[in-house]
N, C-alpha and C positions, 0 to 999 in steps of 0.2 A: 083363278089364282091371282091377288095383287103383286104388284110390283115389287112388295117387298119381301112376298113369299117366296116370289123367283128367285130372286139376290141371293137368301136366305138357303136356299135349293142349289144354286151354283156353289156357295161357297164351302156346303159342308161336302158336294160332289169334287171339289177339289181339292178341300183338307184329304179326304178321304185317297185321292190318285198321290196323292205328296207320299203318301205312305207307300213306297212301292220295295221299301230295300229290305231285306231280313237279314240276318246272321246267319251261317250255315257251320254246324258243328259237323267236321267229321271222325271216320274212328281210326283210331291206333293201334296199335299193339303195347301201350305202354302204360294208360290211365285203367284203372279198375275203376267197376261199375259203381262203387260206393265216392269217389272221389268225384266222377263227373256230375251224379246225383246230386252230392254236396254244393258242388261248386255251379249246377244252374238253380240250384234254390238261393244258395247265397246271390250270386250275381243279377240271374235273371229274373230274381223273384220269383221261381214257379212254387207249384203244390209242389211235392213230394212227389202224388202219384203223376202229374203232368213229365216232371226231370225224369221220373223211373220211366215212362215211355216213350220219350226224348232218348235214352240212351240205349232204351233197348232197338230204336228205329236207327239210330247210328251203327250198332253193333253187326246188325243186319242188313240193314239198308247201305250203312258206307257212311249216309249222310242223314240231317235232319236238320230244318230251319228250327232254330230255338226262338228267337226273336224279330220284330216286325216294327218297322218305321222309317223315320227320312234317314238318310245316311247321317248327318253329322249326330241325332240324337243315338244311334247304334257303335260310335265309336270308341265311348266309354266301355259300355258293355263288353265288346267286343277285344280291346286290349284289356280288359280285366282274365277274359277266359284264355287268352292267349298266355297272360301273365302266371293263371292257373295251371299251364303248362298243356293247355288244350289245342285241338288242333282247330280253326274256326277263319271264317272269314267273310267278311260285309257283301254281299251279291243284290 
């Protein structure tokens, strides 16, 4: 491997570790299923069928990481679903 394969090898090894923070939705008692659906399609960009198992793992589960990156590019995100009236927080 050249030298510059290596470089090239560390650096996407540590873009890759940079990513270590996710968003963690958890559940209520107050958001219906069709609102939270709505609102990780709208914010977090998912499928439809990804937000519907996203919410149905909150439902049950308590919690589910919705989103994955460095913390300040999740902040956005993050106060949008808050804003949504969700319960969530950057971990």
């Amino acid at each position: 491997m050249s030298t510059i394969e290596k470089i090239k090898e560390e650096l996407l090894v540590e873009e890759l570790i940079g990513i270590n923070n996710e968003i963690i939705l958890y559940n209520d008692d107050v958001n219906t299923f069709d609102h939270v659906i709505n609102t990780l399609v709208r914010v977090c960009n998912h499928e439809a069928l990804q937000a519907e198992q996203c919410a149905l793992l909150v439902h049950y589960k308590g919690q589910c990481a919705v989103k994955t990156g460095n913390y300040e590019e999740l902040i956005p995100y993050c106060s949008s679903l808050l804003e949504a009236g969700l319960s969530a927080e950057i971990q």
